[in-house]
C-alpha positions in Angstrom: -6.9 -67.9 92.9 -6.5 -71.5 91.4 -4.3 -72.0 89.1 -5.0 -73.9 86.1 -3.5 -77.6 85.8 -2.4 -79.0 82.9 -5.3 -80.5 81.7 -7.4 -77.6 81.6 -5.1 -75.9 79.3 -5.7 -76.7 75.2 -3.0 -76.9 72.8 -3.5 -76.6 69.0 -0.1 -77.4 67.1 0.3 -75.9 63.1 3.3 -76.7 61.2 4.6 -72.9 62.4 3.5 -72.3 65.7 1.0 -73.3 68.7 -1.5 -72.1 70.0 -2.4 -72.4 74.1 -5.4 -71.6 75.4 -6.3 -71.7 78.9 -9.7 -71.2 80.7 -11.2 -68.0 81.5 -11.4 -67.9 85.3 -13.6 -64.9 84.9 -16.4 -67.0 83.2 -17.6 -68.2 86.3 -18.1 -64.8 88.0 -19.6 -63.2 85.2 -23.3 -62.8 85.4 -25.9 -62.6 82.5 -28.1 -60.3 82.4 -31.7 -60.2 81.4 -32.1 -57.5 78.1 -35.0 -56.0 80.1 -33.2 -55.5 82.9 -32.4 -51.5 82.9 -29.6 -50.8 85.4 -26.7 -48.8 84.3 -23.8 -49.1 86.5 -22.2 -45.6 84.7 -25.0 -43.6 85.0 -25.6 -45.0 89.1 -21.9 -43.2 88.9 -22.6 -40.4 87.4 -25.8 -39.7 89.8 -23.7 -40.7 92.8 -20.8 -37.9 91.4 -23.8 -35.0 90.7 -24.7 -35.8 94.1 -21.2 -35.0 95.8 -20.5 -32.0 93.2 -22.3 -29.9 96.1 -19.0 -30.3 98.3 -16.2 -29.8 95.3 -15.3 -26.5 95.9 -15.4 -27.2 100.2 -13.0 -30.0 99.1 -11.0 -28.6 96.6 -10.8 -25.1 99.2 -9.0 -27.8 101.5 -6.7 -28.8 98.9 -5.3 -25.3 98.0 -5.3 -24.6 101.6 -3.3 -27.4 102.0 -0.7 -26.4 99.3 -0.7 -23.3 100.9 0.0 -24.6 104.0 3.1 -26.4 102.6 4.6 -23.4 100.7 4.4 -20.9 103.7 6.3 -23.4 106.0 9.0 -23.9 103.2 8.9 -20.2 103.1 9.2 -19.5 107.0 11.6 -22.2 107.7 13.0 -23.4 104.4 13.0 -27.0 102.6 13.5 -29.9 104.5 12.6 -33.7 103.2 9.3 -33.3 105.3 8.8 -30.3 103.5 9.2 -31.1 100.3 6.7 -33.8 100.3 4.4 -32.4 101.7 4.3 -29.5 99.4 4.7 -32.4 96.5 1.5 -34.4 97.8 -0.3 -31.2 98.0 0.3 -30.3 94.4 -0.3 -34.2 93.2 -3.4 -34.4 94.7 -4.8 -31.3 93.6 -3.4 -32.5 90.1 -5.2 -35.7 90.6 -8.5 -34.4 92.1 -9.0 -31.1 89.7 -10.5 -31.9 87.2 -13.0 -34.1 89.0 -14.2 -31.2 90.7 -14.3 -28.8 87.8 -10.9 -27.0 87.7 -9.1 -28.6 84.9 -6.8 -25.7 84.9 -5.5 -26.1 88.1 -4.6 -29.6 87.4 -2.3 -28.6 84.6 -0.4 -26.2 86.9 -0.5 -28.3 89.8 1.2 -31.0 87.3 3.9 -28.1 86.4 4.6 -27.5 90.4 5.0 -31.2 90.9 7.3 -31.4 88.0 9.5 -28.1 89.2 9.2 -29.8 92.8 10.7 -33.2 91.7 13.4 -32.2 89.0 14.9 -29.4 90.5 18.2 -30.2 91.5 17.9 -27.8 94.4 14.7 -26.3 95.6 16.6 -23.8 97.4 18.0 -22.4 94.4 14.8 -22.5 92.5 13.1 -18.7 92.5 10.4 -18.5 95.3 8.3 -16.4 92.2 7.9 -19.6 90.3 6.6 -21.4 93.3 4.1 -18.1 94.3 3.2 -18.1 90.7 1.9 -21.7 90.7 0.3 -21.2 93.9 -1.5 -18.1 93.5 -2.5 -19.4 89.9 -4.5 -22.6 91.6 -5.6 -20.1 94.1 -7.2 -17.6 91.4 -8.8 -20.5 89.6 -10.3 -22.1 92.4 -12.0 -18.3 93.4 -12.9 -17.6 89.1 -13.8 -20.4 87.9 -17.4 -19.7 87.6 -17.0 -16.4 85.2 -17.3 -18.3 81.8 -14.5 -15.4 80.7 -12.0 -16.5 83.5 -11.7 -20.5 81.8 -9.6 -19.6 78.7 -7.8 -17.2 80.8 -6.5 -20.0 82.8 -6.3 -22.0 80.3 -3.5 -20.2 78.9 -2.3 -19.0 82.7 -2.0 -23.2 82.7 0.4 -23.0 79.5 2.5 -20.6 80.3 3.7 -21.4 83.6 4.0 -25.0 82.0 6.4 -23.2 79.6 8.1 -21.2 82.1 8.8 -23.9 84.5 9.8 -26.2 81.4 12.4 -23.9 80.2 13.8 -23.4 83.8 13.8 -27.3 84.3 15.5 -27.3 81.2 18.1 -24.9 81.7 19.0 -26.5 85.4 19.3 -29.9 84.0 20.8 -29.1 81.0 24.2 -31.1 82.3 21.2 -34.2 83.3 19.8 -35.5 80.2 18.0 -38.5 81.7 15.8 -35.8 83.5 15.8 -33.9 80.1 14.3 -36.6 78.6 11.0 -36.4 81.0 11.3 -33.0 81.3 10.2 -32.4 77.2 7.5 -35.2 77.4 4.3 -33.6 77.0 1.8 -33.4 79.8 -0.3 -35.7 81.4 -2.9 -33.8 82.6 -6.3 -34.2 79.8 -6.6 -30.9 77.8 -9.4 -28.9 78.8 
């Protein structure tokens, strides 16, 4: 892009201060548009979304499977760098893509397994039952989430692994208080 040169730039002195104002390079890519004209960009995404909703559950299947994948190699041959991120992308993306495809829940505990995952100070001392935990909690949501009755139940499955993995960060960093300090910051993920 162009910059601006001096003389497009307007300067307004007061006693106190000035004021500078430069041109709005977006002004000339901008398009008007007619009052009559009916297109609505957020509700051609919303259609395009509904559309793709079909595959969600194929593509969040792939996700899980995936995490799974990760965590039984860690399991079978222990952690290794490799290892680690894979099982970290895994979790981040199923944190990242969750909610889109209608498991809120699992987002939240895929957040908690990415935080356990990247403030541990060693994965190999942290208990394998509070990886299984995590993963057999995204598993269960992805295979209940249609019973209405199963949603709060993971919502609160969601909270309390958050707490438990919380207070173990806590207690293994308690000697680390710059990880502390993101360790207590609340949650990311949108409430359900």
């Amino acid at each position: 892009m162009a910059k601006n040169s001096a003389r497009d730039i307007e300067v307004t002195a007061f006693a106190t201060h000035q004021i500078i104002t430069q041109p709005n390079p977006l002004r000339k890519v901008l398009r008007r548009v007619d009052e009559k004209d009916t297109d609505d960009p957020v509700a051609r995404a919303e259609q395009a979304l509904a559309s793709l909703s079909g595959e969600f559950k194929e593509w969040m299947t792939t996700e899980v499977n995936r995490l799974s994948a990760a965590y039984v190699a860690i399991r079978n041959d222990g952690f290794t760098k490799e290892r680690r991120d894979e099982l970290f992308h895994a979790a981040h993306d199923i944190k990242g893509d969750a909610v889109t495809f209608g498991y809120p829940a699992a987002a939240g505990i895929a957040e908690s397994l990415c935080r356990v995952i990247e403030h541990a100070p060693d994965l190999e001392k942290v208990p394998a039952e509070l990886f299984t935990h995590h993963i057999n909690a995204i598993l269960a949501i992805l295979h209940e989430n249609t019973r209405l009755d199963s949603i709060s139940v993971s919502a609160e499955l969601s909270r309390r692994l958050r707490k438990v993995a919380d207070d173990y960060l806590a207690h293994v960093n308690r000697d680390r208080p710059e990880h502390l300090e993101v360790i207590l910051a609340p949650s990311i993920v949108p409430a359900e």
